[in-house]
N, C-alpha and C positions, 0 to 999 in steps of 0.2 A: 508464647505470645503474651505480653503486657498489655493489662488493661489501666486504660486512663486513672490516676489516683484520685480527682477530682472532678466524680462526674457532675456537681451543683453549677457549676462554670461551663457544662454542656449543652448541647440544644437538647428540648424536652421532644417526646413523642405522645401524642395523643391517642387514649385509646379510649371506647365509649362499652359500657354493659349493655346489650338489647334487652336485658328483663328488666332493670333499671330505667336505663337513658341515662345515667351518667358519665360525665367525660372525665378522666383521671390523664393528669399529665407524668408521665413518667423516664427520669433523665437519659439518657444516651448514655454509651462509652465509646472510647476509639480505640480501634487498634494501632497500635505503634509503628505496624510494618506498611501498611497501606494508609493509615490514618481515615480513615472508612467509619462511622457512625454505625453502631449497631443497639440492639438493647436485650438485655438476659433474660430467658425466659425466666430463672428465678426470681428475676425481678417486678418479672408479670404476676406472679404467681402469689408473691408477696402480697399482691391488692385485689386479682383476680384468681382465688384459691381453687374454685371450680374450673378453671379455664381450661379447654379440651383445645383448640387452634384459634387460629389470627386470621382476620378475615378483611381486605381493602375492597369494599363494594361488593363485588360480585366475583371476583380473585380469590384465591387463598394463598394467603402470605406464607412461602416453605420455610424452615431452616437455611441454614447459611452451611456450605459446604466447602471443601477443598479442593482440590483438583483432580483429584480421585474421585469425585461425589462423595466423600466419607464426613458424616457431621460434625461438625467444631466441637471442640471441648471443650468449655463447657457451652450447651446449648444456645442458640442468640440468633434471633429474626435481624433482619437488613432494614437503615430507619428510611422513614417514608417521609421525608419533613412536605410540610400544608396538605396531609391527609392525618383524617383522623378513623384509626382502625378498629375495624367490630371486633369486641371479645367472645366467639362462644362456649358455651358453659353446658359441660356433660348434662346438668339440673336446670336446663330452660330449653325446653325443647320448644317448637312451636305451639302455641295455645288452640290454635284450630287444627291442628294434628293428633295433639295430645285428646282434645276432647271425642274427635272422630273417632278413637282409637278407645278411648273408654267406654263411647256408645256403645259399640261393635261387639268389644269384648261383654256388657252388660245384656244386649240382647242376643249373643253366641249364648251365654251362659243361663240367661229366661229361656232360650225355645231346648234344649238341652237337657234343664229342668224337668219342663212341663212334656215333653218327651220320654225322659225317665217317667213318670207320676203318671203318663198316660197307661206307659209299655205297664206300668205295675200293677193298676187299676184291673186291666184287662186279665192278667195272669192270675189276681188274685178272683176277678167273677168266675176263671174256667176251674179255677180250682174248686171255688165252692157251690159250684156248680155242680162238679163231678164225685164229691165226696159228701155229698146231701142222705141226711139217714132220717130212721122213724123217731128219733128225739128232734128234731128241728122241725117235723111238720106242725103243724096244728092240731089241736085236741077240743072235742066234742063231748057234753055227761046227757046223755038220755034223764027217764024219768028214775031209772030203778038205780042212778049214781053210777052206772059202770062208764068206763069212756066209751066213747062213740066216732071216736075218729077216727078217719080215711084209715082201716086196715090194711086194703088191699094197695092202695095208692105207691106206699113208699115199695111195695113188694113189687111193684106191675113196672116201676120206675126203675129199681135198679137191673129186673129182667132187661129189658130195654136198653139202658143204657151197656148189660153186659153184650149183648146182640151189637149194638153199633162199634163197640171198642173190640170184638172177636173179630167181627168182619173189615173192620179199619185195621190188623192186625197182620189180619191173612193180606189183605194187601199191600201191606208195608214189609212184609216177608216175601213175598213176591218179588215186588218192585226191589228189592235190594237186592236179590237173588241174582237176578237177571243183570240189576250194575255188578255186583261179584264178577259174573260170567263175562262181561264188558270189560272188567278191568282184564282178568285172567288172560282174556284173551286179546288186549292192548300190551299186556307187559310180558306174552309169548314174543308176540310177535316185534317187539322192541329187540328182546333177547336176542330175538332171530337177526335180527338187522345187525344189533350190535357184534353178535359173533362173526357174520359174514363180512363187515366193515374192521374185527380185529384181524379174519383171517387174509382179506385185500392188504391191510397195512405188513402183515407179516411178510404175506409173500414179498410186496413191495420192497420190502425191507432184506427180506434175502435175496432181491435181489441186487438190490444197491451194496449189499454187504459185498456178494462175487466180483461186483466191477470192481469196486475201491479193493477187494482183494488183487482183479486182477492188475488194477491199475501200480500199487505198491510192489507189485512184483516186476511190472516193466521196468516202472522208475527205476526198483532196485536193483535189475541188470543192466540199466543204462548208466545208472549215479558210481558202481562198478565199473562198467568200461571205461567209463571218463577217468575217474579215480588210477587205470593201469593207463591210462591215455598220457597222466598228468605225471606218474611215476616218471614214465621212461620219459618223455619231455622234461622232468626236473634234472633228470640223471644227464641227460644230453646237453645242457643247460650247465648244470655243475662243473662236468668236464672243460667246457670250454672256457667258462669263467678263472678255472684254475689255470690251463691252459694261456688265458689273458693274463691272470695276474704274474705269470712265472716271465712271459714277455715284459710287463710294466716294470717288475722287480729288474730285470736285467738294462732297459731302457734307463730306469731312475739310477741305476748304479752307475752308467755311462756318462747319464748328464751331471751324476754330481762332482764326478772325476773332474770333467770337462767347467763346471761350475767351479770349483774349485779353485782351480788353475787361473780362471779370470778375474774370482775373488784377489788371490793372491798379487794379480797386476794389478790391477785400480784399490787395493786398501789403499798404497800410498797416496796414488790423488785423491782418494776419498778422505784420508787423514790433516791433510792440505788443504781441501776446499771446505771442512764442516764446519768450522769457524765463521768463513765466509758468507755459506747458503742461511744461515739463522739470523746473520745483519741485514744481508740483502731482504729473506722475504720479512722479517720487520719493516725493511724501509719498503719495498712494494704494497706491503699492507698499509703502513702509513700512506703511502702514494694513493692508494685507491679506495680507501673507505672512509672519506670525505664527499658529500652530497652537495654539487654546487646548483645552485639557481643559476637559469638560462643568461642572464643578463653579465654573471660573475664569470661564464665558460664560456669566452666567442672563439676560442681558439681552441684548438689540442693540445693535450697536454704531455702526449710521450712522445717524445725524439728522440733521438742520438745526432753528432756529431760525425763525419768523416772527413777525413781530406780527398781533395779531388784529384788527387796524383796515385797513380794505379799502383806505383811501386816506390820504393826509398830503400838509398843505401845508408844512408846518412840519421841519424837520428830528427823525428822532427822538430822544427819550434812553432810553435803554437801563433807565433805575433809575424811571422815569416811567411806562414804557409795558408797557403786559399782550402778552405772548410767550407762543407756545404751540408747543411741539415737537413735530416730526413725524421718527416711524423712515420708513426706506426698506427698500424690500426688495433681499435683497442675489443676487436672479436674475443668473445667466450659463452658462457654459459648462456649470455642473454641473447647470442645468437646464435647457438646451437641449435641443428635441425632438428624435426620432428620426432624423428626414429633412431637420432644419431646419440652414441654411449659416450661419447668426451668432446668436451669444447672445440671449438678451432684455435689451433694456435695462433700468436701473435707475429702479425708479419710487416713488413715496411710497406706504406702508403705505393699506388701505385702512381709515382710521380719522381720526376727526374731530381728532386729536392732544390733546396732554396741558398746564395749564396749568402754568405756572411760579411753584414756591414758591423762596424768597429768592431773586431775581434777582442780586442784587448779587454773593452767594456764587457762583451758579451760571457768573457769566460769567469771574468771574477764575478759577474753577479751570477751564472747556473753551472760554474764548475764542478761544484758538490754534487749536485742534480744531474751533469751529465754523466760525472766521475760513476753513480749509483748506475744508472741504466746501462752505460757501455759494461759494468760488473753483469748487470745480469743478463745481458745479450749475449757477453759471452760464457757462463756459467749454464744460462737455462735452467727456470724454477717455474715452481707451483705454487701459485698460492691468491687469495682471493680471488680466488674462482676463475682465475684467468691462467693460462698456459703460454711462457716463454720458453722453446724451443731452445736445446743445446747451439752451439753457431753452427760447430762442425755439421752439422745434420743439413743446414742453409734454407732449412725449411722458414725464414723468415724473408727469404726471397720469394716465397711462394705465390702465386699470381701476379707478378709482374708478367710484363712483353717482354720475353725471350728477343726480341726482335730490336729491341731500342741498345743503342751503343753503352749507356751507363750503367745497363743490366748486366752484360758480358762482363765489364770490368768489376763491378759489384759479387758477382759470381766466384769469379777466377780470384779476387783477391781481400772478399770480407774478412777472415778471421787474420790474417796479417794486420789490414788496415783497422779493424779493432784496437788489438791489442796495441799497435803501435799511436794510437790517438790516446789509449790510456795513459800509457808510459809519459806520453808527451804532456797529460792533464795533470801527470803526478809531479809533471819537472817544474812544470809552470807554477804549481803549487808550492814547489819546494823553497821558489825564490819568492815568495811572498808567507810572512810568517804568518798572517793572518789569514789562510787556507791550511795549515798545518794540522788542522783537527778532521777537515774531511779528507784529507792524502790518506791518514792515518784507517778511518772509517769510525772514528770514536763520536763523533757528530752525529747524532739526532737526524733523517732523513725525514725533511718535510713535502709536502703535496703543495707543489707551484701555487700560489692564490689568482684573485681574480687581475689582480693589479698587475702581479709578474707577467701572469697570461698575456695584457695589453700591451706590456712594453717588449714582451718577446717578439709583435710584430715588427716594431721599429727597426730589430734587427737584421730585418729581409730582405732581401733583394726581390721582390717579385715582380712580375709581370704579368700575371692572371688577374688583374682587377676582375672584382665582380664574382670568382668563382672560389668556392670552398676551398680553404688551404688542404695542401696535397691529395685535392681532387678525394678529401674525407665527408662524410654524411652526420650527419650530428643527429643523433635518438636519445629518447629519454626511456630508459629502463621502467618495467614494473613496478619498482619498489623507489621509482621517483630520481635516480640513477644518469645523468647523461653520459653519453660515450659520442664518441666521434670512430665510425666504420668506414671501411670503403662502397664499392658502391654494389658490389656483391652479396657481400653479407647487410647490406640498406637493403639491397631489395629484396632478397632470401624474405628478412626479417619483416616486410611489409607487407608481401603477399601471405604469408600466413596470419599475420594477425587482424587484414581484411576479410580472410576465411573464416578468423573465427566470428568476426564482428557479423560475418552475412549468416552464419551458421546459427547466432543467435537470433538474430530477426525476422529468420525460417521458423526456428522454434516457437519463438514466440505467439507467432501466427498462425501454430496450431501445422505447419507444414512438415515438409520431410528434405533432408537435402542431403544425398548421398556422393561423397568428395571423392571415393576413388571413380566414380564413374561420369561425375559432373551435374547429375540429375537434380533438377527442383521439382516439387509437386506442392501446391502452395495456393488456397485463397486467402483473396484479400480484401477485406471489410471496407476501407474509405479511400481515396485517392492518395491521402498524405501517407498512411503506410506504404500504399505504395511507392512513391516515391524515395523512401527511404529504401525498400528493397531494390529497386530500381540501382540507386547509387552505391551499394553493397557490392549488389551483381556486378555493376563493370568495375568498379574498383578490384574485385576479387581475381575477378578475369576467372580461365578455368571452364565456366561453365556451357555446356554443351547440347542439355536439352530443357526445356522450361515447361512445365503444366501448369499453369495459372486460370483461376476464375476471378473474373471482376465479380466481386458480392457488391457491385453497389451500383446506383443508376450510372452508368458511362456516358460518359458523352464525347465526341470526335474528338475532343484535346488531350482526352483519357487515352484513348485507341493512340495518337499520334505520341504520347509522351512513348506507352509501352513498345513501339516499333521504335522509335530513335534507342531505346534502351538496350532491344535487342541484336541492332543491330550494332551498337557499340560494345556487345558483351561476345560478339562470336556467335553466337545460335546459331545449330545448324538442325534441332529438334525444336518446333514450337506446338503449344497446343492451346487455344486461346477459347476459355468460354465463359462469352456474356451473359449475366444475371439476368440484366435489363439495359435497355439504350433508352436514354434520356437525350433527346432533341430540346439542343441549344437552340436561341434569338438568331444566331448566326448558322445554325443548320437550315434556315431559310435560302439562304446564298448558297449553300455550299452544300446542300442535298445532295447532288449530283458526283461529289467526290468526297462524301461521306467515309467510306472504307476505304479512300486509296492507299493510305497509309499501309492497311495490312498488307491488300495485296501486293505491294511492291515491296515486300518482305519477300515474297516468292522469286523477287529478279535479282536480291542485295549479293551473288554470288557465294552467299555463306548457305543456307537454309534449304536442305535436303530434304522435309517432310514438315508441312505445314497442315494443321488443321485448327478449323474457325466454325464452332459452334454458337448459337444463340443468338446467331444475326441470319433473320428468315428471308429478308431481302437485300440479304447481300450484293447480288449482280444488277438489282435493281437503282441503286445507289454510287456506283463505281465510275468514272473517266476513261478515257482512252487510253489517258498519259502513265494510267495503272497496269494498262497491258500490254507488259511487255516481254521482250523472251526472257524465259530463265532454261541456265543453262545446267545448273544445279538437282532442281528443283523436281523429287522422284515419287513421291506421294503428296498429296493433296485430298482433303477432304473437308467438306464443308455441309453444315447443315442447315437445309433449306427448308420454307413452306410455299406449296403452290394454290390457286395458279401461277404460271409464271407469266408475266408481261413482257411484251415485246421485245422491251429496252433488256430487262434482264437474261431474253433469250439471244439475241445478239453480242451482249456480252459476254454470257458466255461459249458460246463458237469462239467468239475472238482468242478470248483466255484461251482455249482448245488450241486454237491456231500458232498459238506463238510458243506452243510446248516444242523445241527444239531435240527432246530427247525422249527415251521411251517412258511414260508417265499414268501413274494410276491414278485413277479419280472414285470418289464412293463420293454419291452426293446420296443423304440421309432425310428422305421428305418424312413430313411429320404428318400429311394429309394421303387418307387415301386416296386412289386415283389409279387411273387405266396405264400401266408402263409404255401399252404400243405409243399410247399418246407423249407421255413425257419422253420417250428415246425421238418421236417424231419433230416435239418443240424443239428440242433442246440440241440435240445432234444434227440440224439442219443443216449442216455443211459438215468437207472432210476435215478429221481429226487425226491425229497421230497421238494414238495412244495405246502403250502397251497392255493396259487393262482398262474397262471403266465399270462401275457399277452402279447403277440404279436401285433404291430400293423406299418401295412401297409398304403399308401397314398386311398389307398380303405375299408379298409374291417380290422376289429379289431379280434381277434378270444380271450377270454378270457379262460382259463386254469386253473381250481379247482382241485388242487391233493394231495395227501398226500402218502408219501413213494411209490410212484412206481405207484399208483393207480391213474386214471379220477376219478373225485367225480361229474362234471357240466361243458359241453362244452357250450360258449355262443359265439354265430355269430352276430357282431355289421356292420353296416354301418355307418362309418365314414361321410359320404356326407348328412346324414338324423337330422338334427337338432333336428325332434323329438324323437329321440330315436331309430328307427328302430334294434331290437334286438331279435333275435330268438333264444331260447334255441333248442339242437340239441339231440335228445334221443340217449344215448351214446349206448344202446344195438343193435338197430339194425343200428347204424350209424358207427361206428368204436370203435375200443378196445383199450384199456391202453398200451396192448402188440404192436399194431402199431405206435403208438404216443411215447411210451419210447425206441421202438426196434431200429433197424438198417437199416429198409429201405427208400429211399429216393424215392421222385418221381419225374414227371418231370412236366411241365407246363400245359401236356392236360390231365394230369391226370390219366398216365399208369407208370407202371415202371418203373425207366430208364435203359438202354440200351448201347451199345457200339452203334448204331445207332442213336439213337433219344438222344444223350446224345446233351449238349448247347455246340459248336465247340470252340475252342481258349478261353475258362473260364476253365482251367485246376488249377487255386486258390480255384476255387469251389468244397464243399465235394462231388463230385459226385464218386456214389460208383454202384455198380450193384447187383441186388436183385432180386430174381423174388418174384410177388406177390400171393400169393391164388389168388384163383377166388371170393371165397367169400370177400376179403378184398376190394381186386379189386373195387367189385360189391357196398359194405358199400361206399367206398372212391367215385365210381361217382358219386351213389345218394346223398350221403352228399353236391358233390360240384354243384348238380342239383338243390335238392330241396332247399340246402342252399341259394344259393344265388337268387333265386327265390322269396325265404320269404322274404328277407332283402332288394330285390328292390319295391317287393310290399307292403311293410310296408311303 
């Protein structure tokens, strides 16, 4: 990396000394590759010598790294221009730090001191204390001069003091004695521990030794077995290999015989046509790898020529004879399928082709040009990336209608009528000197332009106004490419690349979209995404089952786009769950057929299993004109919160009613509650239904019926992970005529009442009934012994 040579002409950076307070401006440099402002630490270092780091406020300024985190060479902070940076300095610590710091250490080192000087003081009174004699007493002279002093004193003192230091002796002989004996017998009984802890590990150890013996000697008769397992399996293996190759050796010697022999026939057309196939795919390649803008390409551009007479004895001429042109489709690489190893070949337009106005014009101006293509129509090449088919093979008939008159004679009599349009372009050429370089093939083969292209219409006779010439598609390749296909490989080529466009806008949104099976799983954050996946899906077609969450407030326009969508994509799985429902200005009007939209999803004759979560008042909100038969329609589930109100218990009977076929129901309350009560709301009338199920925050009750009839009551506990599930003998437990009738009950399981009815829930179907006594009687042993089984399970 280069540094700037002239950092004086740079901007400055400010840096300030805290011991000081001075501000020092110092120049910048750039680097050449980024042209980025930096400044060398050297260069700080120049003015601030003590400097230990770079400090902006209350930050500290790093190094400047690479992309590695590895530090530049040579050193350099990042500049900070209108800041001016603190320098600190190893030799300026804080002044109220520093002095805290010398206090501390000055009276650590006073009480320390005067600690020593104390402990020394004392050491030195017991010492001489204890080694006091008759020269340091004091001395006394009587009358007659002798001394007079304390004789007996220093003698009666050191008695004494021998008596306290014997007896302080014996006790300190003692007392260590007895620690001896303390230790001795702490460091027995460690001994002890620790031998009984090496002999535990030993054992331990032999016997982990035995296993891992034993275990090595299994292995090693089974690593054995396998090893004579793997022998005679090589040997059996071998054999046959040999066995195969003495087959292939004999096969390969047959087909080279046989190779050979065909070599021999076709060198000579091989020898005859090599000259030919290296002019032509030049001119194909010239033909096709030129890139025209949409406005330069309204036409197609590969044709041939034929006459429209099925046979000739006569030579033809070209100014004499009725010709009718036919486009080709220009199928390959770029529309080759998914899975498939080679292009599609090149085959003639599926159209009865176009008749020729002023011939004579037409052949001197694309003589050359037809003279090439009927060459390699009837030769068959390879090359940019496209595939023309030998003639004889006729595989450039291929998709046409077998059935249309011009087909038959096109069949029966292509590589004649080639070859003899050729001869007839070479003759026509022959009397015109100035075509004598393409007769020859010595001419340059160019790609029609845009202008050729427009005047090639003039030359038509058509009658299709309005529609694509020979019924061809016009696409624009990846790499910017147009082609004109038929309408097979158009659409081949459009449905996949609407899969991939929907495959990415799954992705993107965090979803899953699996194509062999058709399945989306997929939320969606704001309306407008949606709508773009919206328009993916039916464009893609394909898809078959949908799990979508609205993540966002919905509103009835929301719900109404997603059922027009699904109903124009095929859906015959939907699984729809709202975030949240946001009531529109206009949900004032139209409260009342709020969700009709989804529910007649269930009648669109596509839609086999519908479920509708996070709309609690579903049935509360829905029209009549919503309920209608579906005849499709085999699961159903929806999740609810109660109580439920009238409207929405009506409603759903109705829905019930109009199930034409055998239909499961699981409706999922979110509020606890008594099931006798919600089967009594809810199932007020006869149902036809192959299964239905109820389920509470307690207690599941599942429902087998069919037209009106109980077929199998099951009582589940929802709280029993394993299952707890008791089936409930419907004869002597309750009748079909209770569960589809009209009566309700109440929570303790009598029937309700203008007394015992739930006070201030007047939303709730509560109705009055009286009950048998034998129903009665069914209905509390059911909720006795029911729930009895299901806690004891």
């Amino acid at each position: 990396m280069s540094l700037a040579n002239n950092p004086d002409e740079q901007p400055t950076q400010a840096f300030q000394s805290l011991s000081t307070g001075d501000v020092v401006h110092i120049p910048t440099r750039t680097d050449s590759k980024t042209g980025k402002y930096f400044i060398l630490w050297r260069d700080i270092l120049c003015v601030f010598e003590n400097a230990k780091f770079i400090r902006n406020g209350a930050s500290l300024v790093l190094f400047m790294t690479d992309e590695d985190f590895n530090l530049l060479d040579p050193p350099r902070i990042p500049y900070h221009p209108g800041f001016v940076l603190d320098v600190i300095g190893g030799n300026n610590p804080d002044s109220s730090t520093s002095t805290k710091s010398k206090s501390k250490n000055s009276a650590d080192s006073s009480s320390a001191e005067h600690h020593n000087t104390s402990t020394s003081a004392e050491l030195l009174a017991a010492y001489e204390f204890t080694n006091t004699d008759t020269d340091n007493q004091p001395l006394t002279r009587g009358n007659n001069g002798a001394s007079e002093g304390s004789q007996s004193s220093p003698r009666m003192n050191s008695q004494v003091y021998f008596q306290i230091i014997s007896g302080q002796k014996a006790d300190i002989m003692q007392f260590m004695d007895e620690k001896f004996d303390e230790l001795n017998q702490i460091e027995r009984a460690e001994k002890k521990l620790l031998q009984e802890q090496l002999l535990q590990l030993q054992e331990h150890s032999d016997q982990k030794q035995q296993k891992t013996l034993q275990l090595l000697e299994r292995t090693r008769r089974e690593v054995l077995e396998k090893q004579q397992q793997l022998e005679t399996l090589q040997k059996d293996l071998t054999d046959r290999v040999i066995e195969h190759q003495i087959d292939i050796q004999l096969h390969q010697q047959k087909m080279h015989a046989e190779l050979m022999k065909k070599q021999e026939e076709v060198l000579q057309s091989q020898t005859n046509a090599i000259s030919w196939l290296a002019v032509l795919q030049q001119g194909l390649q010239a033909l096709l790898t030129q890139t025209y803008e949409l406005h330069e390409y309204p036409i197609p551009r590969l044709f041939i020529v034929l006459p429209k007479v099925a046979r000739r004895r006569d030579r033809l001429n070209l100014l004499s004879e009725s010709y009718r042109l036919y486009f080709l489709c220009e199928c390959g690489t770029h529309t080759m399928a998914k899975h498939s190893e080679s292009p599609p070949a090149i085959h003639l337009a599926k159209h009865e082709g176009y008749d020729l106005e002023r011939p004579t014009e037409f052949f001197e101006k694309y003589g050359s040009y037809l003279l090439a293509m009927l060459r390699i129509v009837r030769l068959g090449v390879t090359a940019a990336s496209l595939v023309v088919p030998p003639l004889e093979t006729l595989k450039i008939l291929d998709g046409l209608d077998s059935a249309q008159e011009y087909v038959h004679m096109l069949r029966d009599n292509i590589v004649p009528l080639v070859d003899d349009t050729i001869e007839a372009l070479q003759d026509f050429a022959g009397n015109n000197d100035a075509n004598t370089e393409w007769v020859a093939g010595s001419a340059e083969i160019e790609a029609l332009e845009g202008a050729d292209l427009r005047q090639l219409e003039q030359f038509l006779k058509t009658n299709d106004q309005g529609r694509a010439h020979g019924n061809l598609y016009r696409i624009v390749t990846p790499e910017g490419h147009v082609k004109w296909v038929c309408f097979d490989h158009y659409s081949a080529n459009y449905r996949e690349s609407e899969t991939q466009k929907l495959q990415v806008i799954v992705e993107a949104n965090g979803g899953s979209f699996i194509e062999e099976t058709g399945r989306i799983e997929i939320k969606i954050g704001s309306k407008v995404l949606a709508k773009h996946l919206y328009d993916a899906m039916v464009k893609a077609r394909g898809i078959q089952e949908l799990d979508i969450t609205l993540g966002w407030d919905a509103t009835m326009s929301d719900l109404q786009s997603l059922a027009k969508a699904v109903s124009k994509a095929n859906i015959i799985r939907l699984s729809v769950h709202v975030y949240r429902f946001k009531k529109s200005p206009s949900d004032v009007f139209q409260r009342g057929r709020r969700y009709d939209s989804l529910l007649r999803l269930a009648s669109n004759g596509r839609i086999q299993e519908l479920e509708l979560n996070g709309l609690d008042d579903l049935f509360s909100h829905v029209s009549n004109s919503s309920l209608v038969p579906a005849s499709k329609l085999r699961v159903f589930s929806a999740g609810m919160a109660i109580p439920f109100g009238e409207n929405a218990c009506k409603a759903f009977r109705e829905f019930i009613k109009q199930r034409q076929s055998p239909t499961t129901i699981e409706l999922k309350l979110r509020h606890q509650h008594s099931i006798e009560t919600v089967l009594a709301d809810l199932f007020g009338g006869p149902c036809n239904l192959e299964q239905s199920r109820v389920v509470d925050t307690d207690q599941s009750l599942i429902i087998n019926a069919s037209k009106g009839e109980i077929l199998r009551l099951t009582l589940r506990n929802n709280a029993d992970q394993a299952g707890g599930e008791v089936e409930l003998p419907i004869k002597d437990m309750l009748s079909a005529n209770w569960l589809c009738g009209n009566e309700s009950l109440n929570h303790e399981g009598s029937p309700r009442s203008p007394h015992n009815a739930v006070q201030g829930n007047s939303a709730r179907c509560d109705r009055d009934y009286d009950m048998s006594p034998r129903k009665e009687r069914a209905f509390k042993l059911w909720r006795k012994w029911g729930k009895r089984k299901v806690s004891n399970d």
